[in-house]
C-alpha positions as CSV (number, residue, x, y, z in Angstrom):
1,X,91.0,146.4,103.0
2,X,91.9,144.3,106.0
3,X,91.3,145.9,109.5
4,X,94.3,147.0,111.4
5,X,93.6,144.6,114.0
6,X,93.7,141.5,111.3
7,X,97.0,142.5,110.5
8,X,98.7,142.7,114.0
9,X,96.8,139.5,115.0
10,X,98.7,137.9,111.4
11,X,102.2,139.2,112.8
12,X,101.5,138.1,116.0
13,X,100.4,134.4,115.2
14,X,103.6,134.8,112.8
15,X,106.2,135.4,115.8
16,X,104.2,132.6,117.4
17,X,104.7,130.3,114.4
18,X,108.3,130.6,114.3
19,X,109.1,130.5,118.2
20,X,107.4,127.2,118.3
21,X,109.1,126.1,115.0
22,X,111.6,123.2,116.0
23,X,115.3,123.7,116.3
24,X,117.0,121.8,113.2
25,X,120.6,123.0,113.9
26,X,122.8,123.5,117.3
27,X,125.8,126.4,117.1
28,X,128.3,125.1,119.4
29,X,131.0,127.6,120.5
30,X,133.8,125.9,122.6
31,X,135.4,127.2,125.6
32,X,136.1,126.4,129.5
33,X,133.6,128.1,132.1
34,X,134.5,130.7,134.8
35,X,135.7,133.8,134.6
36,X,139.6,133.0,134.9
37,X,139.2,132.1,131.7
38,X,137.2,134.4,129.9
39,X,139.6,136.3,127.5
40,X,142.1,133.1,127.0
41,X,143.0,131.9,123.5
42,X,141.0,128.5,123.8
43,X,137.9,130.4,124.7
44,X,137.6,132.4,121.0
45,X,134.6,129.7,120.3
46,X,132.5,131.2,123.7
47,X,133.3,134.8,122.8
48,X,132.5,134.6,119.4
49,X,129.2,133.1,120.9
50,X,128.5,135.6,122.6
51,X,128.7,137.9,120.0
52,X,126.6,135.9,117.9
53,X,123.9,135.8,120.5
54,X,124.1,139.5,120.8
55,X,124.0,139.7,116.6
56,X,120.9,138.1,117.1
57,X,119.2,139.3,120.3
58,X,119.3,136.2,122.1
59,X,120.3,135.3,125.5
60,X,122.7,131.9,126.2
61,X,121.9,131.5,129.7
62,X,119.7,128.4,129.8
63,X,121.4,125.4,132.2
64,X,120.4,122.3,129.8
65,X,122.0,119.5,128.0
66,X,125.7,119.8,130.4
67,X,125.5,123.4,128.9
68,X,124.0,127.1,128.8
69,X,121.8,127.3,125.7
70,X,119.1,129.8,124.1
71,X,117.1,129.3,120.9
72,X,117.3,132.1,118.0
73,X,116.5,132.3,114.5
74,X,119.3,132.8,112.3
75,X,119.0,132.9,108.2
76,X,115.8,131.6,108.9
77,X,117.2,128.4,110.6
78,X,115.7,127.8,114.2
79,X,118.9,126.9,115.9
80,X,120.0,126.1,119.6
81,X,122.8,127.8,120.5
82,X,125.7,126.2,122.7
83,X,128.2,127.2,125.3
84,X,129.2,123.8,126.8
85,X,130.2,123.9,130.5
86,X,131.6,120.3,130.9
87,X,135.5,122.1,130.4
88,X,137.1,122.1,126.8
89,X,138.1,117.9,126.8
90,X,134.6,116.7,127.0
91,X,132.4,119.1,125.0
92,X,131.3,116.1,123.4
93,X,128.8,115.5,126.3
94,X,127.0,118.7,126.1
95,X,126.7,117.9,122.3
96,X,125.5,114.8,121.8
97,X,122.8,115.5,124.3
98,X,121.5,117.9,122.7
99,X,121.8,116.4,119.2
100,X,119.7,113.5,120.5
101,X,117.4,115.6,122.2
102,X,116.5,117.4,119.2
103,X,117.2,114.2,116.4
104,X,119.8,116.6,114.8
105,X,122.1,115.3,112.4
106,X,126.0,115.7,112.3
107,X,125.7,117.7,109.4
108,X,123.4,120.2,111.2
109,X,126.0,121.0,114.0
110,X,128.1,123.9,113.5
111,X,130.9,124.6,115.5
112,X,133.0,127.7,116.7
113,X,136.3,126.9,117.8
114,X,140.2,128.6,118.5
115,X,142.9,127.2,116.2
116,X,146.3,127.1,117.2
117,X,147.7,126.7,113.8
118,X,146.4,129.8,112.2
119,X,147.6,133.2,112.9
120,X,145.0,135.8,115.2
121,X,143.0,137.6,112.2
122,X,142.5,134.6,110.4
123,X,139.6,132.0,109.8
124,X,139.3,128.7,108.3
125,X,135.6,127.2,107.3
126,X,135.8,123.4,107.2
127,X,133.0,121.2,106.0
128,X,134.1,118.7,108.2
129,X,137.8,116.6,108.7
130,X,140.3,116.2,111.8
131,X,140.3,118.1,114.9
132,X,143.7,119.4,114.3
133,X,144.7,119.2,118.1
134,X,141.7,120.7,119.5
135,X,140.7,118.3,122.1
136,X,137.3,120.4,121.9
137,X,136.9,119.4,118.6
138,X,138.0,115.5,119.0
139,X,135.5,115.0,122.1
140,X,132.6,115.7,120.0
141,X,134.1,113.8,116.9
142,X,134.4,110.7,119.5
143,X,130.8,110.7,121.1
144,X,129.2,111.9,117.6
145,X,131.1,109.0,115.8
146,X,131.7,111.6,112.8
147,X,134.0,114.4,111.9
148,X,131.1,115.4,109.2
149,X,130.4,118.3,110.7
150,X,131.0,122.1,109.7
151,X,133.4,124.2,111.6
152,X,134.4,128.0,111.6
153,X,137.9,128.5,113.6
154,X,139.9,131.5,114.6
155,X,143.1,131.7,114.6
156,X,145.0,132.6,118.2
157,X,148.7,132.2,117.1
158,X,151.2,129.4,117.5
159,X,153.1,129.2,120.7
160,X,156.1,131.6,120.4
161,X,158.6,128.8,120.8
162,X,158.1,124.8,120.4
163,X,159.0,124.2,124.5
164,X,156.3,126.6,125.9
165,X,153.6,124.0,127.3
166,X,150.9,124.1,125.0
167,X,147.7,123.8,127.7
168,X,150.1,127.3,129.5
169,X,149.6,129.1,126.0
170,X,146.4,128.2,124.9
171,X,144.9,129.2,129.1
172,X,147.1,132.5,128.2
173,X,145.1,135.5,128.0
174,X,144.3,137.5,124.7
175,X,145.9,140.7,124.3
176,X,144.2,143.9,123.8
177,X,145.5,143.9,120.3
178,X,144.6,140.5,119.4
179,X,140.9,140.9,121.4
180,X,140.2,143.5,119.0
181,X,141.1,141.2,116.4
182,X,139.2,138.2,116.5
183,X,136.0,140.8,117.4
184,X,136.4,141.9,113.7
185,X,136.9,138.6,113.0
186,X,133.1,137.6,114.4
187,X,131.5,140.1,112.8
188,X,132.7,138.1,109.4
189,X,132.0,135.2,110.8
190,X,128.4,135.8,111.2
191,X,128.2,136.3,108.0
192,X,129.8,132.7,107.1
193,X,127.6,131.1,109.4
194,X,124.9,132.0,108.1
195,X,126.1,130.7,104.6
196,X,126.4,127.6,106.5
197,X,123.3,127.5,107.7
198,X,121.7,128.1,104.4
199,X,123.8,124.9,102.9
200,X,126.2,127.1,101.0
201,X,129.8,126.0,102.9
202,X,131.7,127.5,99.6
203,X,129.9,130.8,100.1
204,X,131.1,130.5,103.8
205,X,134.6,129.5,102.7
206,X,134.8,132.5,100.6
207,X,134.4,134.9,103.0
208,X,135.9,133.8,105.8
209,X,139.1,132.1,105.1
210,X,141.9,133.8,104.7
211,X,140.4,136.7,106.4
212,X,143.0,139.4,108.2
């Protein structure tokens, strides 16, 4: 029968194990820094961060790589997870830093990112493909050199008519309503990214798109 001390000395060196365990994937969520634009519709990638960190009791508060990072381990993954703080146009930077730094391939970054084009309360999963107007999204498909990368996005509503300046409605601030919203909307999420991680996209697909 194995001493009691055996057996928290074998947990321990576990937890060791798997904090020293390289990171093979980076979450990105995409936003712009400071607090003027915390609850805007182009910063649903940092919030949904933020709960994702929380999900999984880790802190994004590291200054690295043009960005504030922290490691967790998510469906057994070690991941790096990203809030880039170079402002939305050149997220690529933080990115491919970080991708370099760790040798992660395209395929291996995941990012979190508003959508203009879909309605607040609903999600698309995309294996990889166009940005689709977020400049975000097409400053890491230019320094990568790939748009084969997965992507979850939240919708935050088209502008209510085509003159209102894009750049005025996306900086707009969330409503109450629609904050509640997309927090639902994380909660699924998590659960798709972790699908993601675990190489099933369809799995991820099936749960969050389409979601309201």
């Amino acid at each position: 029968m194995s001493n009691i001390f055996d057996i928290f000395k074998k947990i321990e060196k576990e937890k060791s194990d798997k904090a020293l365990s390289p990171v093979t994937h980076l979450v990105v969520g995409l936003g712009n820094p400071g607090d003027k634009y915390f609850y805007t519709r182009h910063n649903a990638g940092f919030l949904a961060m933020d709960y994702i960190s929380q999900k999984c009791g880790a802190t994004v508060n590291r200054s690295k790589f043009k960005a504030l990072v922290g490691e967790a381990t998510i469906a057994g993954k070690r991941v790096l997870l990203m809030k880039p703080q170079t402002l939305m146009n050149a997220s690529g930077d933080a990115v491919i830093e970080a991708a370099n730094f760790y040798k992660i391939p395209i395929e291996n970054i995941i990012v979190l990112s508003d959508d203009v084009n879909l309605d607040v309360g609903r999600m698309r999963v995309r294996k990889s493909g166009s940005d689709g107007g977020q400049k975000g999204l097409r400053s890491i498909i230019t320094r990568m050199g790939s748009d084969n990368f997965p992507r979850i996005r939240f919708g935050v509503g088209q502008k209510p008519h085509p003159d209102y300046d894009m750049a005025d409605w996306v900086l707009g601030t969330l409503s109450d309503a629609d904050k509640k919203t997309l927090f639902d909307c994380f909660v699924v999420a998590y659960d798709g990214l972790e699908k993601i991680l675990c190489g099933d996209i369809d799995g991820a697909m099936q749960v969050c798109n389409g979601k309201k």
